[in-house]
N, C-alpha and C positions, 0 to 999 in steps of 0.2 A: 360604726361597728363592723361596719361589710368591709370600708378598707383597710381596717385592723387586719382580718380574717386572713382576705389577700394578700396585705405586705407580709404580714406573720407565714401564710402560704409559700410566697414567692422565697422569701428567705431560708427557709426550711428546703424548697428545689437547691439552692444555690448550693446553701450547706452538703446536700448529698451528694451533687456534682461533685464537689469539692474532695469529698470524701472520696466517691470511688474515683476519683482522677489519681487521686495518693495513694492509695492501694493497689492502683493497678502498677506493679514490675514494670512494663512494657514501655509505659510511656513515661515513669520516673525515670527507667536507667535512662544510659546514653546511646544516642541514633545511630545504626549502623552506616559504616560507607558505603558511598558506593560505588568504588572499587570494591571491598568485601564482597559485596553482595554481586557485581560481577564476576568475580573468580568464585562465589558459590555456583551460580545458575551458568555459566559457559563450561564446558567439559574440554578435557584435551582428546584432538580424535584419536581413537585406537583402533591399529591395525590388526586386519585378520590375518590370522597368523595360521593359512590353513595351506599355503601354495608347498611349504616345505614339505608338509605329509604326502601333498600330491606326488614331488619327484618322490620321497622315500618309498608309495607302493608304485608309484611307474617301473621301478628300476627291479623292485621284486615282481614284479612281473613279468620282467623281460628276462631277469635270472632266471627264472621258474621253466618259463616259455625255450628259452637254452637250451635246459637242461632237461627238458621232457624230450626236444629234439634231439638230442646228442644219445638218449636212453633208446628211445626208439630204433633210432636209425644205427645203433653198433649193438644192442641185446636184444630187441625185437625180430627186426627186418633179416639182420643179418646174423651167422651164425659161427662167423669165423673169431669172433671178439668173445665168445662165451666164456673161456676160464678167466679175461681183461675183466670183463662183467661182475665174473663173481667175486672177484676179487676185490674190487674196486666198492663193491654193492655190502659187503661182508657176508654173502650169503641169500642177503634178500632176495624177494624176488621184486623182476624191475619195475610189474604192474603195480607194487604194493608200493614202492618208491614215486611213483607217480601219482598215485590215490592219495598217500598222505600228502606228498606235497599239495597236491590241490588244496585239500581240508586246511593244510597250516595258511596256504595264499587266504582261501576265504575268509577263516577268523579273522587275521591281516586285514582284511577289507571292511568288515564287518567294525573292528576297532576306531579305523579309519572313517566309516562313518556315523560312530558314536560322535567321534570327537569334532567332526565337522557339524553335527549338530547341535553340540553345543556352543560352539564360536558363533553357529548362525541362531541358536535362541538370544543368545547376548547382545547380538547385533539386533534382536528384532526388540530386546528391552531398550537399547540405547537409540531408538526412532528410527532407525532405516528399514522401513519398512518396504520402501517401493522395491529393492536390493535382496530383502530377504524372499519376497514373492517372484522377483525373476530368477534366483537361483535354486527356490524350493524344489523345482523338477530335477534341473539337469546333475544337483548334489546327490540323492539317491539313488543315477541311474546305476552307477559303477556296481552296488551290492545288489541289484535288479539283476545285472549284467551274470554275474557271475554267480548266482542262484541258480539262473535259468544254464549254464553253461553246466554246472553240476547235476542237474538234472539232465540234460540233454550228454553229457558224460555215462550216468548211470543206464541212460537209455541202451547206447552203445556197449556199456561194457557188461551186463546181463546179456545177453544174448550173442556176445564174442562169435560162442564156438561157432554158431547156427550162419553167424556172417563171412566167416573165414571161411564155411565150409566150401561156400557159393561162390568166395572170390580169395584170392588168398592174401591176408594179410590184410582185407577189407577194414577190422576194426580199424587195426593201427593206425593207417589214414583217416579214416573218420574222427577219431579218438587227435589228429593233429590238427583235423582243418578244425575242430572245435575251436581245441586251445588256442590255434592261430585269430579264427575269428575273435573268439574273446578278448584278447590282446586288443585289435583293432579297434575293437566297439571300445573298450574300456579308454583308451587309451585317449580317441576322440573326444568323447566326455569329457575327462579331466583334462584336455587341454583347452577344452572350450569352457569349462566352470575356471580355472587358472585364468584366462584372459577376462574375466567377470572381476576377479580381485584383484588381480593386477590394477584394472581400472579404476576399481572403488578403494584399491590404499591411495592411488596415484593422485585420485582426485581429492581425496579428503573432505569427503562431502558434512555439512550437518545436518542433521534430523528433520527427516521430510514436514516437519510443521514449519520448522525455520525457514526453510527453503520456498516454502509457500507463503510464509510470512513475509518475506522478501522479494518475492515473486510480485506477492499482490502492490506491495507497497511500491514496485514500481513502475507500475502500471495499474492506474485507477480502473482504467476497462477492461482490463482482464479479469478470467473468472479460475479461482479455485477447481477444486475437485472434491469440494464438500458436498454438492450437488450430484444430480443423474447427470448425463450426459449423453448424446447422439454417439453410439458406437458404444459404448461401456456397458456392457451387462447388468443387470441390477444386482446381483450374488458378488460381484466383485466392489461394489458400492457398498454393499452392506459389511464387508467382508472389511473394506479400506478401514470404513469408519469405525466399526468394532473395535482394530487393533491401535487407530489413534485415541481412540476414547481409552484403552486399556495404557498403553505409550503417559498419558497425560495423565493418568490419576495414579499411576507409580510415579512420574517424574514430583506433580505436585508435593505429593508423601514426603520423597527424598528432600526436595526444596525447601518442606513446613519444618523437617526433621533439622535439617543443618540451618536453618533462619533461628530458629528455635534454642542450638547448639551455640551458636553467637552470640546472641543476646544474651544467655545465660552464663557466658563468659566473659564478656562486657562489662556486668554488671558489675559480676566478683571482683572483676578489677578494678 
């Protein structure tokens, strides 16, 4: 009676194996390749496409920077160009020419680093992470730059009369070495954030796990950077692994999403 039980038992497992083997989609249709499945999971690299906006506000800057000089030094300073001035200005006046130009330069700037920061959120969803944290400073300084330059403007230009009164013509120097400094600072920055991408389109690197995945693989006694480390702060550990941990359960998603997308098109065929 008991091996009755048993075989009747055992055959009743078999049967439902059976069963849910047939029901399940996945493993009746047919197996994906793998080439497929390699041109799912490998990306083609995409370049940042941010060095172009840098010349476009270099050059309005150096416009800008021109033509504050050229305003100054023939309607300011000097007094013999005044009906050239008016003429030329429509009437304006030429501080008020200078003022909005600045406001239009910064919104310019301002747009400039909207858009850099979004090329650099995208870089940090597509795993370059190590790339996105050495350019995280030096991308923001330009709108840094030129905040403080409008403030350091307005300083100057509230209290003109009181500065001219004491030197003559005080502001408008101050009011030039500003602007000139500002050129310089900005202008450094974004040559040195430009030689950052230049680098990283030139190399075409892939995603800091890969690189580490291939690091490690070849060389047994090497050590990652999943660990602390002698020299490495712990904020910046905890900081790495956050954004890999965040990197790998978007990439997973994407992966389950288009694995999921194939087979289901497999099938129907």
């Amino acid at each position: 009676m008991e091996s009755e039980r048993t075989s009747a038992y055992g055959n009743n497992t078999n049967v439902d194996f059976t069963q849910s083997t047939d029901d399940d989609p996945l493993i009746d249709g047919p197996l994906i390749s793998q080439d497929v499945l390699e041109s799912v999971i490998k990306r083609e690299f995409q370049k940042l496409p941010t060095h172009w906006a840098v010349g476009v506000l270099s050059f309005l800057h150096v416009v800008y920077v021109v033509v504050c000089v050229v305003i100054t030094v023939f309607c300011w300073i000097s007094d013999e160009h005044t009906t050239e001035c008016t003429a030329t200005l429509h009437g304006i006046d030429s501080k008020t020419v200078v003022l909005l130009g600045k406001v239009s330069l910064w919104v310019m700037v301002f747009i400039y680093d909207r858009f850099v920061q979004h090329h650099h959120s995208a870089v940090r969803r597509r795993g370059y992470l190590d790339f996105y944290r050495l350019t995280r400073g030096i991308k923001n300084l330009p709108l840094l730059i030129h905040s403080a330059g409008n403030a350091a403007i307005l300083t100057v230009i509230a209290p003109s009369s009181m500065l001219d009164a004491s030197v003559k013509n005080l502001s408008v120097y101050l009011l030039l070495a500003i602007i000139c400094l500002e050129l310089l600072l900005s202008v450094i920055c974004l040559l040195r954030y430009t030689v950052h991408v230049v680098k990283f389109n030139s190399k075409k690197p892939h995603p800091d796990v890969t690189e580490e995945e291939r690091s490690h693989a070849c060389s047994s006694g090497s050590h990652t950077e999943t660990g602390f480390r002698d020299g490495s702060s712990l904020e910046d550990v905890v900081e790495k692994q956050a954004d890999l941990i965040d990197y790998l359960k978007q990439h997973n998603s994407v992966l389950s999403r288009r694995i999921l997308t194939l087979t289901a098109q497999q099938i129907r065929a």
